[in-house]
Backbone as a chain_set.jsonl record, in Angstrom:
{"seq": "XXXXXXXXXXXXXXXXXXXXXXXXXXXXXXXXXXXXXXXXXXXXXXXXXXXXXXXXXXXXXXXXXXXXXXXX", "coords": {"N": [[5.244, -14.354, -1.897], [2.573, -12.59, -2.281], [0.509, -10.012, -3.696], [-2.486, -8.265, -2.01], [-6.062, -7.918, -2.193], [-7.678, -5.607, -0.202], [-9.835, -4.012, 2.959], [-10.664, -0.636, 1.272], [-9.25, -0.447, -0.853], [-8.283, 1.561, -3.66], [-7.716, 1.577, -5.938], [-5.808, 0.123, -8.643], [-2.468, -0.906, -9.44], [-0.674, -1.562, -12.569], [-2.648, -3.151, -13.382], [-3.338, -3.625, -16.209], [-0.712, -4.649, -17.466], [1.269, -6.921, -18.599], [4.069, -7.796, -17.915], [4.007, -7.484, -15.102], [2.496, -8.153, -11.74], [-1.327, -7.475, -10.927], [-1.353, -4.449, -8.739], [-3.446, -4.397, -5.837], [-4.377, -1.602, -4.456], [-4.405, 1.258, -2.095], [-4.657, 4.557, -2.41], [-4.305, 7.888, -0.918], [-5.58, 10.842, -0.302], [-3.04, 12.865, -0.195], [-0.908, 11.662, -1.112], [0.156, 8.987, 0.228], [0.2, 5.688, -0.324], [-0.707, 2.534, 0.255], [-0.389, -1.105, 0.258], [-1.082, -4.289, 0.911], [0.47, -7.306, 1.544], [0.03, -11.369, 0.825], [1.823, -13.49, 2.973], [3.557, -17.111, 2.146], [3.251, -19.831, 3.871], [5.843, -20.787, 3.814], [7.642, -18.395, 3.707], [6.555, -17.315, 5.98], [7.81, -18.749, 7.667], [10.485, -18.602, 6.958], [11.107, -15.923, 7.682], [10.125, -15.751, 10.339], [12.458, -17.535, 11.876], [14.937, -16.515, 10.36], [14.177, -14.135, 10.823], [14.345, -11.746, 9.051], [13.4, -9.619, 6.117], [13.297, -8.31, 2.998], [13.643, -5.536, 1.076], [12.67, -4.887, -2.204], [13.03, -2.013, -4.506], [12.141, -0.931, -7.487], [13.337, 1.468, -9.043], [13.894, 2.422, -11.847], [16.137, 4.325, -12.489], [14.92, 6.727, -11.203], [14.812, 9.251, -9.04], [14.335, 7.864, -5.13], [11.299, 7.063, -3.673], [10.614, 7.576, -0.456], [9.767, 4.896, 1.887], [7.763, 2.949, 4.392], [7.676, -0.205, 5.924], [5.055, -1.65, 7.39], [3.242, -3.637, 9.926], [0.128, -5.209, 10.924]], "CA": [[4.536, -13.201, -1.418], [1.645, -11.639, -3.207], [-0.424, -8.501, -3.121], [-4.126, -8.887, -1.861], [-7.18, -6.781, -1.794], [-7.789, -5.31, 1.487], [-10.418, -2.808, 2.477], [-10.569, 0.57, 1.081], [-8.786, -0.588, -1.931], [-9.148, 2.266, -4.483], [-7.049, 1.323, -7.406], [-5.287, -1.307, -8.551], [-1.369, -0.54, -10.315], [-0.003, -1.907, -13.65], [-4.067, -3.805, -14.181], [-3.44, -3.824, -17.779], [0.923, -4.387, -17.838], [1.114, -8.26, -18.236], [4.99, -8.215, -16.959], [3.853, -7.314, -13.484], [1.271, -8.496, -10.933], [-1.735, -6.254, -10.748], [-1.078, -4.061, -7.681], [-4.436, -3.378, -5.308], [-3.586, -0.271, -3.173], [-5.073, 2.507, -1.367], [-3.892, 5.836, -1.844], [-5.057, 8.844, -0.106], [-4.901, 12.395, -0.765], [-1.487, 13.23, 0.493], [-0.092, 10.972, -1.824], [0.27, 7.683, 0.395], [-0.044, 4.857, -1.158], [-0.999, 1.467, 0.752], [-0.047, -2.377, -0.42], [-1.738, -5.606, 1.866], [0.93, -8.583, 0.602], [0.212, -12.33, 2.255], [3.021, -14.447, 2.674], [3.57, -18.501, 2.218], [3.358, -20.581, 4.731], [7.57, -20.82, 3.724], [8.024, -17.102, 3.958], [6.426, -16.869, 7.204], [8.598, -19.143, 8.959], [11.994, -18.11, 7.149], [10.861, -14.651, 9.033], [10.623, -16.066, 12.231], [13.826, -17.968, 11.789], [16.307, -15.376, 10.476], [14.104, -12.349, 11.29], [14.702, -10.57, 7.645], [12.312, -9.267, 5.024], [14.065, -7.712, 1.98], [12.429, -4.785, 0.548], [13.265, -4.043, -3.817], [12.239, -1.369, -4.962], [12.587, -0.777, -8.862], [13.432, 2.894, -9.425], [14.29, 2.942, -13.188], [16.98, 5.29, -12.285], [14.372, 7.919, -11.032], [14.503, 9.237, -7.731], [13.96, 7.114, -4.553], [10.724, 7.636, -2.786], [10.074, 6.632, 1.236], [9.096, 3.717, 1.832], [7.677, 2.247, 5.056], [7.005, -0.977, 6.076], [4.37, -1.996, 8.593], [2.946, -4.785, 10.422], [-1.346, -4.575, 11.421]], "C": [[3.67, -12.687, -2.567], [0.703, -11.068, -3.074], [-1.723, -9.162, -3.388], [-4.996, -7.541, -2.159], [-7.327, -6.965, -0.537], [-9.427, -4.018, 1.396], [-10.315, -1.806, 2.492], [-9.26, 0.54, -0.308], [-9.313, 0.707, -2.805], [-8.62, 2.415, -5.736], [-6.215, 0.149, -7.273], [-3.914, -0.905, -9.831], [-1.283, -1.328, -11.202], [-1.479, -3.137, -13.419], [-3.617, -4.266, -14.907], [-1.18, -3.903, -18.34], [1.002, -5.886, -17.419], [2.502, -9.031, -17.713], [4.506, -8.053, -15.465], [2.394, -7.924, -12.911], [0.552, -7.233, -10.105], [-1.555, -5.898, -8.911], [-2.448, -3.418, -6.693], [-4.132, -2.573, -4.041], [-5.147, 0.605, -2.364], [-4.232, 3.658, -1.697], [-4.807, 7.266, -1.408], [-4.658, 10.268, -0.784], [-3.728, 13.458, -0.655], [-0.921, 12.843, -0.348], [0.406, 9.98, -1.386], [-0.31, 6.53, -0.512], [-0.02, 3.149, -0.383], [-1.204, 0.173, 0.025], [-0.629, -3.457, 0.978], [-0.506, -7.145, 0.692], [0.481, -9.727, 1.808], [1.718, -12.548, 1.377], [2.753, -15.459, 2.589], [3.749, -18.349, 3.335], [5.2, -20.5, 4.856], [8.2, -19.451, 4.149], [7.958, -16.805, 5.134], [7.51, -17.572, 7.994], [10.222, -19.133, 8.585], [11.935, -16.683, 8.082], [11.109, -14.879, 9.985], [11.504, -16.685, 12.618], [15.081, -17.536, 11.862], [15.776, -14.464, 10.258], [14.864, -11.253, 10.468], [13.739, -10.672, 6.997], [13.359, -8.19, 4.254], [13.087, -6.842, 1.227], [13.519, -4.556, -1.284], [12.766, -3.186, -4.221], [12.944, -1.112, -6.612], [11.953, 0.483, -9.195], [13.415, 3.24, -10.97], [15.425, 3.912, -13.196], [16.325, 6.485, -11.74], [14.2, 7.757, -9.29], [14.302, 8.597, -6.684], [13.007, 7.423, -4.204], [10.906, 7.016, -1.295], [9.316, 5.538, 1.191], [8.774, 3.554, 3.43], [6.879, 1.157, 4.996], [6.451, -1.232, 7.571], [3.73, -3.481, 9.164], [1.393, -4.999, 11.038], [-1.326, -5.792, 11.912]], "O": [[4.133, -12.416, -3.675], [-0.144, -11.508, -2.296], [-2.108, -9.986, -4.218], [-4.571, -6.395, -2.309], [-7.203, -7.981, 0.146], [-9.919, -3.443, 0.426], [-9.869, -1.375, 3.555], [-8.526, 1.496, -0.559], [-10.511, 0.992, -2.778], [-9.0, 3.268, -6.538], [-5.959, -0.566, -6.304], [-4.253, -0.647, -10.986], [-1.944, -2.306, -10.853], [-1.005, -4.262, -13.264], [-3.274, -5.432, -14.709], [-0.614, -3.337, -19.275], [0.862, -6.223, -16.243], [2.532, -10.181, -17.274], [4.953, -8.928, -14.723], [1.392, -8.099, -13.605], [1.009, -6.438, -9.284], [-1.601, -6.748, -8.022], [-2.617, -2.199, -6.68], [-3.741, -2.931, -2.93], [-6.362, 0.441, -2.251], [-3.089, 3.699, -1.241], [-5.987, 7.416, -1.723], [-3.733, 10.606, -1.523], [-3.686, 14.633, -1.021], [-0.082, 13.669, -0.705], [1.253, 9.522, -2.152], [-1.236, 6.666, -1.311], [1.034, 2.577, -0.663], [-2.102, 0.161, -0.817], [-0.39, -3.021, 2.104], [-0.72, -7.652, -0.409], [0.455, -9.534, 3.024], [2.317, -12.251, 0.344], [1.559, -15.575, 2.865], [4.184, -17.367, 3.937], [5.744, -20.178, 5.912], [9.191, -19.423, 4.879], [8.866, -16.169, 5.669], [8.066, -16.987, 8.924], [11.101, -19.465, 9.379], [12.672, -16.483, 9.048], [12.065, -14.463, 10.639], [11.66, -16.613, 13.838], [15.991, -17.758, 12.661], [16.361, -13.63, 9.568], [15.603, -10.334, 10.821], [13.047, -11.685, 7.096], [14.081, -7.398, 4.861], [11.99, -7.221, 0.818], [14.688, -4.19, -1.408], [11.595, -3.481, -4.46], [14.161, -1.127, -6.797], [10.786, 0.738, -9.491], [12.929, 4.317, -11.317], [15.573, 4.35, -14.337], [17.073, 7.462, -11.727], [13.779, 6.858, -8.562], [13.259, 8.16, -7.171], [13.159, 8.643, -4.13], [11.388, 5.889, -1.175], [8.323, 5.348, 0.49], [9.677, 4.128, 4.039], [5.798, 1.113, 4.409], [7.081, -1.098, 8.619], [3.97, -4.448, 8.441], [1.62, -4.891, 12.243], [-2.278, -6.207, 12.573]]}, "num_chains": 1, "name": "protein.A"}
């Protein structure tokens, strides 16, 4: 799985942080924050197989925020 540009991209997370893969988002004035990942060809069809997607999120110990995931 790995994050794409989409449109209305208006930043892009950890750019310049060469552990991570840069992140291009959207966020809005509310404070949403929008991610576009594809999947492999492999990913897609363990999905439609055993119908799971695993979400991680890496807190650092701080707070959880909300998360949803969607499907367009």
């Amino acid at each position: 799985m790995k994050p794409m540009e989409f449109r209305g991209v208006n930043c892009v997370y950890a750019k310049d942080q060469s552990e991570y893969l840069p992140l291009p988002a959207q966020k809005t004035e509310d404070g949403a924050v929008k991610t576009c990942w594809k999947l492999s060809l492999k990913e897609r069809l363990t999905i439609l197989f055993k119908g799971k997607l695993y979400l991680t999120i890496l807190t650092f110990n701080k707070p959880l925020q909300p998360v949803k995931l969607t499907v367009i």
